[in-house]
PLY file of the C-alpha trace (Angstrom):
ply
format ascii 1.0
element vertex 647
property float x
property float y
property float z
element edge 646
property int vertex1
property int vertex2
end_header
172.39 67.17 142.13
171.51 66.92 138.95
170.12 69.92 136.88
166.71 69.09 135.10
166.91 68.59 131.50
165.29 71.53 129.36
161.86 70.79 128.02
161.98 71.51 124.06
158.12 71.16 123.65
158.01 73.72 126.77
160.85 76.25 125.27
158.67 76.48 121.97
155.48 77.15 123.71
157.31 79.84 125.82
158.32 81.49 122.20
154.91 81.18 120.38
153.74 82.90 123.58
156.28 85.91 122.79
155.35 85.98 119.48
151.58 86.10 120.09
151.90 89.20 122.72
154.08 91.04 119.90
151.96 90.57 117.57
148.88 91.74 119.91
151.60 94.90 120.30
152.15 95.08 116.72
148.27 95.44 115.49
147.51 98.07 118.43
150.09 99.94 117.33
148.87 99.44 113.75
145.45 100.13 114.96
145.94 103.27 116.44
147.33 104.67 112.71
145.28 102.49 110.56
141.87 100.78 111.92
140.75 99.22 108.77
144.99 97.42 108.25
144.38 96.09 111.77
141.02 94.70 110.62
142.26 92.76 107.98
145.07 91.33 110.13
143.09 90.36 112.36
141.09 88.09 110.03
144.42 86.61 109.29
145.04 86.08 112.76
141.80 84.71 113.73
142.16 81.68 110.87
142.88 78.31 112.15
146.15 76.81 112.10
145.70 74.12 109.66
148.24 71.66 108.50
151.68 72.10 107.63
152.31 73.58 104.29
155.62 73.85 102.32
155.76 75.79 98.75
158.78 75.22 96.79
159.37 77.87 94.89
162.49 78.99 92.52
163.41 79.78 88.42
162.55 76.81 86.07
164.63 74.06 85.01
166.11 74.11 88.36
164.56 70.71 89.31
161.51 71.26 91.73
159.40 68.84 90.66
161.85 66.25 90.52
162.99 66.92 94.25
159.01 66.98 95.05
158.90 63.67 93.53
161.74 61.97 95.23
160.76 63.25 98.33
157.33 61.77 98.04
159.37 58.63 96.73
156.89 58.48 93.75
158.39 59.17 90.56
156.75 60.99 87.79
154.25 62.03 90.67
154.57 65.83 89.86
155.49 66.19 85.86
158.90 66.49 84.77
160.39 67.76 81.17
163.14 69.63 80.37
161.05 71.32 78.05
157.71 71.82 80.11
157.56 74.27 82.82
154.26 73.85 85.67
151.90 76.06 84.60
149.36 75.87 87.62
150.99 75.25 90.72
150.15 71.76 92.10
148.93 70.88 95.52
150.02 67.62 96.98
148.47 66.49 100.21
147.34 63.52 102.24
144.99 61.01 100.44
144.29 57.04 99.66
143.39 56.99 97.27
145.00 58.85 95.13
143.37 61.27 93.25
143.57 64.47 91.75
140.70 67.94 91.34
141.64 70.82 89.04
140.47 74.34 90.30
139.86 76.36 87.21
139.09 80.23 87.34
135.03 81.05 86.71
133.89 77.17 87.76
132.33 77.07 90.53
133.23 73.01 90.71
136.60 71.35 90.59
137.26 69.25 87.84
138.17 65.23 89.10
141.30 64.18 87.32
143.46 60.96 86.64
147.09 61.04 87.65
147.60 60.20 84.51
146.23 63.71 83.14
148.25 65.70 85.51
150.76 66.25 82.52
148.34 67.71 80.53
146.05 69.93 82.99
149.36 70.94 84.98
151.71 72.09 82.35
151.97 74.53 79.44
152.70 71.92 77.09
149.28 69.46 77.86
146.58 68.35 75.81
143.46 70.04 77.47
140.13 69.32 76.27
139.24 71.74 73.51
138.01 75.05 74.46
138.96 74.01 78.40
140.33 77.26 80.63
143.76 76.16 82.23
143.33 75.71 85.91
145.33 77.62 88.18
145.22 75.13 90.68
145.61 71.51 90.95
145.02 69.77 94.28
146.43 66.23 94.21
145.85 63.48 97.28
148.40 60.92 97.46
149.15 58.31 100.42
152.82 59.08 100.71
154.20 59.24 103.94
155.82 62.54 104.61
152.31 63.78 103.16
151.03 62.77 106.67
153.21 65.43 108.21
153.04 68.39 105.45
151.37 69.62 102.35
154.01 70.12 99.64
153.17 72.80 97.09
154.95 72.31 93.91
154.88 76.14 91.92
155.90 77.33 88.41
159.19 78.47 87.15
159.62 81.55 87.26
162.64 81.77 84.94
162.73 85.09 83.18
160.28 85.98 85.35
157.50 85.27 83.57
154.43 87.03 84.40
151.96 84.51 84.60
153.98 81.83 86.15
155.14 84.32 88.62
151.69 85.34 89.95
150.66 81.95 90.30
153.74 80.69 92.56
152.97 84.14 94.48
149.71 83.19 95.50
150.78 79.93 96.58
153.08 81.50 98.36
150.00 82.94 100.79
149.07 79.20 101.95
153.07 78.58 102.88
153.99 77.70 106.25
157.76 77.61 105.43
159.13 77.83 101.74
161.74 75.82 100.34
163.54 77.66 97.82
165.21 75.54 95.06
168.35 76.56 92.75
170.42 74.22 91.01
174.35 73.56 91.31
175.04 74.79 87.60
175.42 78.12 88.68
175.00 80.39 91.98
172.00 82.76 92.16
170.87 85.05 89.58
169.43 88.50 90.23
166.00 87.41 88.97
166.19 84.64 91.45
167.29 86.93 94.59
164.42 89.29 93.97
161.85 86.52 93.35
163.21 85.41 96.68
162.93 88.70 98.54
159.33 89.17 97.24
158.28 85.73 98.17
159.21 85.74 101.93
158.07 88.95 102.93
155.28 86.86 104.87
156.97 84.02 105.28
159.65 83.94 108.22
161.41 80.37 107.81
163.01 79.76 103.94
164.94 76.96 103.70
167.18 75.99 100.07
167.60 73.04 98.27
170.86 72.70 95.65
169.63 70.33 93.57
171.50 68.18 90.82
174.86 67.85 92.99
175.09 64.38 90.78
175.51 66.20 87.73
178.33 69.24 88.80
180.86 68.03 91.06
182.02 71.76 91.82
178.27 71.85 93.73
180.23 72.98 96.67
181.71 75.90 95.16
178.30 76.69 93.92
177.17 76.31 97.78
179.50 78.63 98.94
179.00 81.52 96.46
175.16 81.13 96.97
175.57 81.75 100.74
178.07 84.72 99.86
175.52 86.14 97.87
172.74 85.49 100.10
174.78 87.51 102.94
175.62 90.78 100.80
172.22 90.74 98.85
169.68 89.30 101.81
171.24 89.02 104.71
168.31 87.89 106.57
168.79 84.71 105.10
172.40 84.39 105.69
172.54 81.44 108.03
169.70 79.99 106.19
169.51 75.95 106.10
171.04 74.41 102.98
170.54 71.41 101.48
172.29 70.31 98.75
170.60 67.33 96.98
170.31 64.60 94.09
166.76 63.39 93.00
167.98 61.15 90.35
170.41 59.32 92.88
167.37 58.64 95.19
165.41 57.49 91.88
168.28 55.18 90.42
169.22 53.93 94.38
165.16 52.46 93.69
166.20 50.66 90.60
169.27 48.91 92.35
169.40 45.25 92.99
171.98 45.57 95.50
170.69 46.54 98.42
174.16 47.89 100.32
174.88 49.59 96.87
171.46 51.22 96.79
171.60 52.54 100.50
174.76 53.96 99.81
173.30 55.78 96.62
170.32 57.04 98.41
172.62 58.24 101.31
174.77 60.43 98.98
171.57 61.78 97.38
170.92 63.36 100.92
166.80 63.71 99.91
166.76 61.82 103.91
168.03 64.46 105.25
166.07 67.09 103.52
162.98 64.56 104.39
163.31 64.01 107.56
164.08 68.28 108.29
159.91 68.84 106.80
159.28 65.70 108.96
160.69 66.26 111.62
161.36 70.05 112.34
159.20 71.71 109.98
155.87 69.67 111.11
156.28 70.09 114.86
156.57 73.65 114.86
153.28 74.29 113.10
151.82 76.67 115.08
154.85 78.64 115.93
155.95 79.03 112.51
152.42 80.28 111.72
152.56 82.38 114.42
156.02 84.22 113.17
154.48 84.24 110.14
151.78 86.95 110.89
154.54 88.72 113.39
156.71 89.10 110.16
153.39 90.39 107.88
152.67 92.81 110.53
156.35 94.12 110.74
156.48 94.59 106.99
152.89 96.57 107.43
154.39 98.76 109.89
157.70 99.51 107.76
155.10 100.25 104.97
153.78 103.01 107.01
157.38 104.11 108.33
157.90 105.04 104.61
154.21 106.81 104.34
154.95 109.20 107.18
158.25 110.08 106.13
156.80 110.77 102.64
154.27 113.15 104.37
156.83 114.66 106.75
158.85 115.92 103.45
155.68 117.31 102.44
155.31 118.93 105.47
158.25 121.11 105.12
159.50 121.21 101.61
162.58 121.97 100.16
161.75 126.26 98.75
163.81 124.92 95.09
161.63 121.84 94.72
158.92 123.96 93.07
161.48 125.65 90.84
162.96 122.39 89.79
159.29 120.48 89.19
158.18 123.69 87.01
161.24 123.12 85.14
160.51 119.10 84.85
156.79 120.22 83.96
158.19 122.73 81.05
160.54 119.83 80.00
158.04 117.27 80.18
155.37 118.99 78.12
158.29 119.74 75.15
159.43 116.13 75.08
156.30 114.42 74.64
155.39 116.56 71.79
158.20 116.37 69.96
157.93 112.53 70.81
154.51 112.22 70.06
155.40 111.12 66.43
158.07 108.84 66.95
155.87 106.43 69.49
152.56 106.43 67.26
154.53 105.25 64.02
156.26 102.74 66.53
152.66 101.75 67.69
151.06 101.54 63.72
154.50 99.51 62.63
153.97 97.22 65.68
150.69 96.83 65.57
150.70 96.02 61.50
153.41 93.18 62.17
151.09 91.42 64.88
147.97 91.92 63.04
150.23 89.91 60.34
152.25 87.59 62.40
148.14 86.13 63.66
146.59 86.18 60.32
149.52 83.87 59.44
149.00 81.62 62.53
145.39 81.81 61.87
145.02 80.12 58.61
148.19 77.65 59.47
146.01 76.48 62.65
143.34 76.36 60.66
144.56 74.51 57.79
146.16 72.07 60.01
142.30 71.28 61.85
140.77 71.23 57.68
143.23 68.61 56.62
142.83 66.73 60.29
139.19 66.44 59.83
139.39 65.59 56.26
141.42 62.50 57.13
138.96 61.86 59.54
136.21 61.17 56.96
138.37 58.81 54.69
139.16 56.58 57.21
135.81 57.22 59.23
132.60 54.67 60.07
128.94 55.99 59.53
128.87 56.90 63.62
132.14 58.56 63.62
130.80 61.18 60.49
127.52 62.00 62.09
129.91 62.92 65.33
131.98 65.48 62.64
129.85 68.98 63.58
130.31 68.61 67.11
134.08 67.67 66.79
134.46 70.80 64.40
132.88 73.16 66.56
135.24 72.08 69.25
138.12 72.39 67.31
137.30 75.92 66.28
136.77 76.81 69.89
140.60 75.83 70.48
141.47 77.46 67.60
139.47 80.46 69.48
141.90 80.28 72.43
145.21 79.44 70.18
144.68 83.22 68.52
143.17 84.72 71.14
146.49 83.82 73.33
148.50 84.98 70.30
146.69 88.67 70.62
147.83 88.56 74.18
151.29 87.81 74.56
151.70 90.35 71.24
149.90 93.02 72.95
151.80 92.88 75.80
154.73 93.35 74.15
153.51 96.21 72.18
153.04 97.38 75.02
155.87 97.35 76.73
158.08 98.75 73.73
155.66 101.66 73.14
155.65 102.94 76.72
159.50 102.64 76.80
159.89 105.07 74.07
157.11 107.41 76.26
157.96 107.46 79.54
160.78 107.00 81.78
161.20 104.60 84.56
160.36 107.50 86.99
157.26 108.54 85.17
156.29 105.17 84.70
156.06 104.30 88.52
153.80 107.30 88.70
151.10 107.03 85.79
150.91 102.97 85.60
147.57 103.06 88.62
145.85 105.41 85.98
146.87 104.03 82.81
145.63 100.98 84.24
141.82 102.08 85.32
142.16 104.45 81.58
142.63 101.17 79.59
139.55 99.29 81.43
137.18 102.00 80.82
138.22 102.46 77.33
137.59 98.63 76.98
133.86 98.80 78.33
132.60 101.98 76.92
133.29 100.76 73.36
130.44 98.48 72.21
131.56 95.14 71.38
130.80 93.60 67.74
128.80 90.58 67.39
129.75 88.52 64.57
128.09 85.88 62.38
124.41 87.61 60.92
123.35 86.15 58.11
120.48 83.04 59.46
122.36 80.80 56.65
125.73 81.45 58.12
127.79 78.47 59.40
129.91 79.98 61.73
128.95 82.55 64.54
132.18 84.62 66.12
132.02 87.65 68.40
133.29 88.20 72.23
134.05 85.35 73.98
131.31 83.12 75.26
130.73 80.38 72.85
134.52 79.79 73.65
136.14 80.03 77.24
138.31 82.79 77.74
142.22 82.52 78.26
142.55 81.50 81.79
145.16 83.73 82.18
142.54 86.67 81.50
140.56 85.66 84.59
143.86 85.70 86.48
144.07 89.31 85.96
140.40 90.36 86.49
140.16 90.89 82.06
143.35 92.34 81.80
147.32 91.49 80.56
150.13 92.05 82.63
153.12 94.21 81.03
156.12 92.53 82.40
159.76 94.76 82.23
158.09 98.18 83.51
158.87 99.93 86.31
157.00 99.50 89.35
153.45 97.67 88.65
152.12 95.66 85.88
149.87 97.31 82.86
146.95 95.94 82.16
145.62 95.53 78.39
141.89 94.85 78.14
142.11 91.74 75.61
138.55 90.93 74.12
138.85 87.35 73.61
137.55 85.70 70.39
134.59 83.64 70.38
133.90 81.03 67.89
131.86 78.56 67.10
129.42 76.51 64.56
126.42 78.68 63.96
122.78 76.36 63.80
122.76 76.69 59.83
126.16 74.37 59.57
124.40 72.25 61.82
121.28 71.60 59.72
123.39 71.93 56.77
125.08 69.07 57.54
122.14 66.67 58.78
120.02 67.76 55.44
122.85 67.44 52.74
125.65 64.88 54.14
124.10 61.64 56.17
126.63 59.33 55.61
128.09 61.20 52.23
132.26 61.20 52.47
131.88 63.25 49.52
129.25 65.45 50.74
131.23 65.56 54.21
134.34 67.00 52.59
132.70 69.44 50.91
130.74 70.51 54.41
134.41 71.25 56.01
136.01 73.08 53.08
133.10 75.37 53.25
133.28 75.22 57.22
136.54 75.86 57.47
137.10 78.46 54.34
134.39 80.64 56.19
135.99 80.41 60.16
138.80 81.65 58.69
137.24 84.59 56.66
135.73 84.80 60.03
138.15 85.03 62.47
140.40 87.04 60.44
137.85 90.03 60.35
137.16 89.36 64.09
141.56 89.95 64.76
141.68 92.67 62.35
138.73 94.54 64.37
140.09 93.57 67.90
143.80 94.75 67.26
142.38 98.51 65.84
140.07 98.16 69.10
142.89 97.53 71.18
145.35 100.22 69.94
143.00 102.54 69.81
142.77 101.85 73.88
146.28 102.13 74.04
146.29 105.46 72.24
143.67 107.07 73.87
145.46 105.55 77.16
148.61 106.90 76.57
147.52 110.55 75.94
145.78 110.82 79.34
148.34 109.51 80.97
150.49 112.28 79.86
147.72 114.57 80.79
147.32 113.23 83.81
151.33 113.11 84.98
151.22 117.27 83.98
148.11 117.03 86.32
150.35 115.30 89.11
153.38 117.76 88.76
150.69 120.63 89.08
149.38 119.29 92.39
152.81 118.36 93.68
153.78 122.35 93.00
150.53 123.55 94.18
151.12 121.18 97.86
154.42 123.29 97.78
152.98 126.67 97.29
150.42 125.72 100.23
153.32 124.56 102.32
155.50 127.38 102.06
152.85 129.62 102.67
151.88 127.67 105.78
153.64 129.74 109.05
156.48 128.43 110.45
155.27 127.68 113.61
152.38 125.45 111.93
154.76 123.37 109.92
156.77 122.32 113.04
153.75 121.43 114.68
152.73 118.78 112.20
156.07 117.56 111.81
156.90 117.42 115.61
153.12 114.66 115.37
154.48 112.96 112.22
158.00 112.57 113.78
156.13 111.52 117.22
154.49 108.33 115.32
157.61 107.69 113.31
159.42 107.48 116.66
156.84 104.86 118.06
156.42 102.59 114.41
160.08 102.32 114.70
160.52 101.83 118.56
157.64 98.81 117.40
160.14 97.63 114.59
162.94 97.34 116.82
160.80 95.09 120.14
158.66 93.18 116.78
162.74 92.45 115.11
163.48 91.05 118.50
160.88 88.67 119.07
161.49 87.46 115.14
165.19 86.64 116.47
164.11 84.40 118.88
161.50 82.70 116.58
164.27 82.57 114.20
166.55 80.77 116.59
163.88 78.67 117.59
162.62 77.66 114.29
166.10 76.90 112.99
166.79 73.86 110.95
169.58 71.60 111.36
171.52 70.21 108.72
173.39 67.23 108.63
177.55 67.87 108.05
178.05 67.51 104.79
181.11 64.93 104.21
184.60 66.58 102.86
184.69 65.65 99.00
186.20 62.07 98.16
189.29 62.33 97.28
190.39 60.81 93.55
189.79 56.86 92.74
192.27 54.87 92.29
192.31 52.66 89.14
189.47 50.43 88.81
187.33 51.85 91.99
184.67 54.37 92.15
185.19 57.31 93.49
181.73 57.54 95.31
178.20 56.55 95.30
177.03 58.50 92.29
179.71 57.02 89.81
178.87 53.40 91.49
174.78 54.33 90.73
176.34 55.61 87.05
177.41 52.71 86.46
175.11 50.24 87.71
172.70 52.64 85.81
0 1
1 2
2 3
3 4
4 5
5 6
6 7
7 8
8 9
9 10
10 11
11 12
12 13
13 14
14 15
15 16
16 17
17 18
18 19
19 20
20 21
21 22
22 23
23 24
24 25
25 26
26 27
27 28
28 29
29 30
30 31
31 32
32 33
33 34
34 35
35 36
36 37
37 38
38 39
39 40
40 41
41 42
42 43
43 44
44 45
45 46
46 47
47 48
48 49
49 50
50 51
51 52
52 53
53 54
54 55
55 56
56 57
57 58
58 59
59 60
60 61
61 62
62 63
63 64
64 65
65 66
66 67
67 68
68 69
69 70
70 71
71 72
72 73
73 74
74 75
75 76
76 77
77 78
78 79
79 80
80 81
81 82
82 83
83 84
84 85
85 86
86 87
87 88
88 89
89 90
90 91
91 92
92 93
93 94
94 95
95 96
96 97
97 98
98 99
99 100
100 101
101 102
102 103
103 104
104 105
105 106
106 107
107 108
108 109
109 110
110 111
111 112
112 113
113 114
114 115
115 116
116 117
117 118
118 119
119 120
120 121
121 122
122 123
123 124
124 125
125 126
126 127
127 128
128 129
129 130
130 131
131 132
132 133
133 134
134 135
135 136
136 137
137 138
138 139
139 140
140 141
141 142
142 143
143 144
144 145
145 146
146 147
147 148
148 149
149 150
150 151
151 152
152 153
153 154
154 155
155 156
156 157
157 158
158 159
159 160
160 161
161 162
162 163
163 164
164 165
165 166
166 167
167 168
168 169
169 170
170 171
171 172
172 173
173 174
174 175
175 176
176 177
177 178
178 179
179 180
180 181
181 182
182 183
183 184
184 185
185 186
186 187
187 188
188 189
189 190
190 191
191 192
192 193
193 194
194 195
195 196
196 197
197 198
198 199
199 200
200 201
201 202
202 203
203 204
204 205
205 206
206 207
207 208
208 209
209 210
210 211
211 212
212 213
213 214
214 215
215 216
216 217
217 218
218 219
219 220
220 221
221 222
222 223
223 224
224 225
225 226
226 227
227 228
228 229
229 230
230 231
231 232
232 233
233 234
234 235
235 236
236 237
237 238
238 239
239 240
240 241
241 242
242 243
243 244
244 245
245 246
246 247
247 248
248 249
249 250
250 251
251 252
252 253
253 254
254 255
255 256
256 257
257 258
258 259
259 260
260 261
261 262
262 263
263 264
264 265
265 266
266 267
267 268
268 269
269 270
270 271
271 272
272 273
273 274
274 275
275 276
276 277
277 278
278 279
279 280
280 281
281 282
282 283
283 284
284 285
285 286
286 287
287 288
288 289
289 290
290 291
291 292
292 293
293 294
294 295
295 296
296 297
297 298
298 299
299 300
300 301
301 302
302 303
303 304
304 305
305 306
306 307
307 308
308 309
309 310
310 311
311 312
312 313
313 314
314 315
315 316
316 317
317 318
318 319
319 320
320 321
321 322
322 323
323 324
324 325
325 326
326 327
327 328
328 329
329 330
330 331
331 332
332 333
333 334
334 335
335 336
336 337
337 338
338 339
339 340
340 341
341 342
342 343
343 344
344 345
345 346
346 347
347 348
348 349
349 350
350 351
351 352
352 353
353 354
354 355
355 356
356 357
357 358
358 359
359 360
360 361
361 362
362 363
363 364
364 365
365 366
366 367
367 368
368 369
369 370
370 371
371 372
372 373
373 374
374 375
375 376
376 377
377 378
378 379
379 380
380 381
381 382
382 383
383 384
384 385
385 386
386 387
387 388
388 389
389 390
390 391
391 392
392 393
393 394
394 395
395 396
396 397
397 398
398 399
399 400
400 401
401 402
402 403
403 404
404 405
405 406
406 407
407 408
408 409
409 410
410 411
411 412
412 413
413 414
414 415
415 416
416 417
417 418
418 419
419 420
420 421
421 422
422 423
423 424
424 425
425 426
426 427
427 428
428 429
429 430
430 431
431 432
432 433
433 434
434 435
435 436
436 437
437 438
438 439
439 440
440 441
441 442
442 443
443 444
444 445
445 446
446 447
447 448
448 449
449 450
450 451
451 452
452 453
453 454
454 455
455 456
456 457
457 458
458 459
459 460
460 461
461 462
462 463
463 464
464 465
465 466
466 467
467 468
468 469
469 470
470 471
471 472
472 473
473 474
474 475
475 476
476 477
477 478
478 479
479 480
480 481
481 482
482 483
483 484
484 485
485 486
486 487
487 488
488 489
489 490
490 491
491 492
492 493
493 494
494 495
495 496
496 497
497 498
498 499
499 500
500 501
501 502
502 503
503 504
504 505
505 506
506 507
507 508
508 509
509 510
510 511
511 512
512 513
513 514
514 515
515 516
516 517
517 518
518 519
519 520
520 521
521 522
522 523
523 524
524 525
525 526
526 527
527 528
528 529
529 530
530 531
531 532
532 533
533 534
534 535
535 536
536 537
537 538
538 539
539 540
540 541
541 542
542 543
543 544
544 545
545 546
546 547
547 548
548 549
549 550
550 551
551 552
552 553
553 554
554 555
555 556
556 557
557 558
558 559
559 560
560 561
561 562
562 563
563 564
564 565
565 566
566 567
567 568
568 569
569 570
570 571
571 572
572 573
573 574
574 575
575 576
576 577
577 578
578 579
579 580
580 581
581 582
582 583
583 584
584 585
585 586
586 587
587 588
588 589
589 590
590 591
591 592
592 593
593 594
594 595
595 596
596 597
597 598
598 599
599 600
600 601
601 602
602 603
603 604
604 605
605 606
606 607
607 608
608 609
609 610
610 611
611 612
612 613
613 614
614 615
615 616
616 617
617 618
618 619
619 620
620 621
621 622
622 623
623 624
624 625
625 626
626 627
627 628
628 629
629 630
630 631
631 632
632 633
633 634
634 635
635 636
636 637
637 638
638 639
639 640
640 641
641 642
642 643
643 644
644 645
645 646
């Protein structure tokens, strides 16, 4: 008799059911340490599966939005440049028509867009309206097939991991259902590009990888091998992770063939089918499983989080007797350095500080220059209408010149930053103090009264604090502050008052009373227009970089206070130790080691369960074909050269 053919539908169900009674395991446990952790999970828990959602992730230049496009079989869908980089990350889903909405930080509306002005909402070199915040993201509904199945989220690069960029891809990262994780075939991983990885999946339990541009190095499948060599010494988890290695501009030229049998043969060797028909196919129908490992995998990495607490409390428990000796020693040591220091890293601050002050002053009157003479060739060539239209256009203009020098002040700042603290601290001291340098710089920002610019009631420009301009979007990304990238172990944030700017009422008067339709009179309106924004703004920078380092300063020296404070109370919990009886200090670390025992015991059943899911959730590639071996004369030696040269 003939055995009954296993039910695949029936096998997944049976493994979402395992992973739903570990994960009911996982939060008691969880619960039992840490009521208000379980509470928040179980929000997560309680959400509704929605639909399918892939983000592809991975450094820039490596070709995601290219593969996003051939996938979807539209090119030029999601923008492409060598030289332009995403800089929100792009949602594409289900929709007919097509149609895009931009979600930008502080509006409570999204903002309907073309297609057509994806390019410049999307990407870091666009054309926004003047004085519009950059959104952060872009949701875009398109009628393409595989749409149907998933939602395809298409992230920044994150190449030199860029602080901005990566943030954004991050918190795309919190909508994936799987990620697809793209590198190229020019080169196997970079370290940047392993860690980016390990951070991004730590909620996310199925990553595939895409090699892209296998057209353009035909040593792709060395590349292949070393990445899965490095995968399995560096993250083994995603050693027999699915790879597949792909061409988007074969699949684009295999559209432009005449020839049918020479385009299928193209867009077989570009392999984007395969990769296709795995998010069709596998990824789709396993929706609510692979949500389902998802949460299993954020609650295991909660309850490793608290495996490291307890041990950190369980060496406080029962200290080492020369770890008080050897932090009085690093207190002593500390103290002495920073004074003799002290000198060094304020001229480094004042020299730094004087250059950047410079560096925008220059950009300020080149930017502003550039909008005088724009304007001015504006009214030569202008009609009557397009003149009386001049104050508003100005007053735009000087709103984007707002956010040009504002963004300047950041990225400096940052910078400073960065190169001041290196010469402070070291990148032990600098894990500790960067939570309270952090909350120091805020309050320092708010407790010093902000200057309000403009004054006269004949004045033709008003500046000040942002508000007749939009602030930086990337300020509202980090709730009014900059992220420090290159310290230790968190980001610093540097309170950045952003410039406001704009045509004061007077200009506007000015120019209805004296001009009409005068050419003369108009050029004469935007000298003086222009001649006093600049006088303007440069007082405004001048008075927001001394506000800013004196934040900085003031920062800095309570932060050293404050890690003397932190070596005090680490000797003092010591003292209090030691002098705790014997018998006392085995009791507490007999009830730490008790709930160590059980988090791990939890680790081991929850690591389990995510085998199974893993096994279950695995993605089959196709074999790829042994390389071709060499032409002989006067025939191609595959697909691609046959799409080269039809090309």
């Amino acid at each position: 008799m003939t055995a009954p053919k296993p039910d695949p539908a029936a096998a997944l169900k049976a493994v979402e059911e395992q992973i739903r009674g570990a994960v009911d395991t996982g939060l008691g446990h969880i619960r039992r340490l840490d009521p208000d952790l379980a509470s928040d999970l179980d929000q997560v828990r309680r959400a509704d599966v929605g639909h399918p959602t892939v983000v592809v992730v991975g450094e820039t230049k490596r070709g995601k939005s290219s593969l996003i496009n051939a996938l979807l079989a539209t090119p030029g869908l999601s923008p492409v440049d060598a030289a332009v980089a995403t800089s929100a990350y792009l949602e594409f889903a289900a929709g007919d028509p097509a149609r895009a909405l931009a979600h930008v930080p502080g509006d409570p509306s999204p903002h309907p867009l073309s297609l057509e002005a994806l390019r410049d909402w999307g990407t870091v070199l666009g054309a926004m309206p003047d004085g519009q915040r950059p959104p952060r993201h872009i949701q875009v509904f398109h009628p393409a097939p595989l749409l149907q199945h998933v939602t395809i989220i298409d992230t920044p690069g994150v190449g030199g991991l860029d602080s901005t960029h990566a943030e954004i891809a991050l918190d795309a990262v919190e909508k994936a259902t799987a990620l697809l994780f793209v590198v190229d075939a020019s080169s196997p991983f970079s370290k940047p590009e392993l860690d980016f990885l390990l951070e991004a999946s730590k909620r996310v339990n199925l990553v595939m990888f895409a090699l892209t541009k296998t057209d353009a190095f035909p040593g792709w499948r060395t590349v292949l091998d070393d990445d899965k060599a490095l995968l399995h010494t560096h993250a083994p988890r995603f050693a027999q992770a699915a790879f597949f290695p792909v061409s988007a501009r074969l699949a684009e030229l295999a559209d432009q063939m005449p020839i049918p049998e020479a385009a299928d043969e193209v867009r077989k060797e570009s392999r984007i089918a395969d990769l296709r028909n795995a998010l069709q196919r596998q990824v789709a129908v396993r929706n609510a499983l692979l949500v389902q490992a998802n949460l299993l995998r954020t609650v295991r990495s909660e309850l490793v989080g608290m495996d490291t607490q307890i041990g950190e409390k369980m060496r406080a428990v029962d200290p080492d007797p020369g770890m008080a000796e050897k932090l009085k020693a690093e207190r002593a040591e500390f103290v002495q350095r920073k004074r003799k220091d002290a000198r060094t890293w304020t001229l480094t601050l004042n020299t730094e500080v004087q250059r950047a002050r410079t560096d925008a002053t220059s950009l300020l009157r080149a930017e502003v220059t550039k909008a005088s003479e724009h304007y001015l060739t504006i009214v030569e060539k202008a009609t009557g209408e397009r003149i009386k239209r001049l104050p508003t256009d100005v007053d735009q203009a000087l709103q984007a010149i707002a956010l040009r020098i504002s963004a300047e002040m950041e990225r400096r700042f940052r910078l400073i930053g960065a190169k001041v603290l290196r010469e402070v601290f070291s990148d032990a001291e600098l894990s500790q103090i960067l939570t309270r340098l952090n909350a120091r710089l805020r309050a320092v920002a708010s407790a010093r009264p902000q200057r309000d610019g403009g004054g006269a009631d004949n004045a033709l420009v008003i500046t000040g604090a942002a508000g007749t301009a939009s602030l930086m979007g990337n300020l509202a990304m980090h709730g009014g502050g900059v992220v420090l990238a290159g310290t230790a172990a968190a980001g610093i944030a540097i309170p950045v008052i952003g410039l406001g700017v704009g045509l004061a009422a007077g200009a506007f008067m000015l120019y209805r009373r004296r001009v009409g339709n005068d050419r003369q009179q108009a050029k004469i309106w935007l000298r003086e227009v222009f001649n006093e924004a600049r006088a303007s703004i440069a007082e405004e920078v001048q008075h927001r970089f001394t506000d800013l380092q004196f934040a900085l300063t003031v920062a800095l020296d309570e932060a050293v206070e404050r890690r003397v404070e932190q070596l005090d109370a680490q000797i003092a919990e010591i003292d209090k130790s030691l002098a705790d009886d014997k018998a006392n200090r085995a009791k507490k670390r007999t009830v730490l080691q008790a709930d160590r025992d059980g988090i791990r015991g939890r680790i081991k059943q929850l690591d389990e369960v995510l085998g199974k899911a893993k096994a279950a959730t695995r993605i089959t590639v196709p074999p790829i074909a042994a390389a071709a071996a060499p032409a002989s004369a006067g025939a191609p030696a595959s697909a691609s050269a046959a799409a080269s040269g039809k090309a």
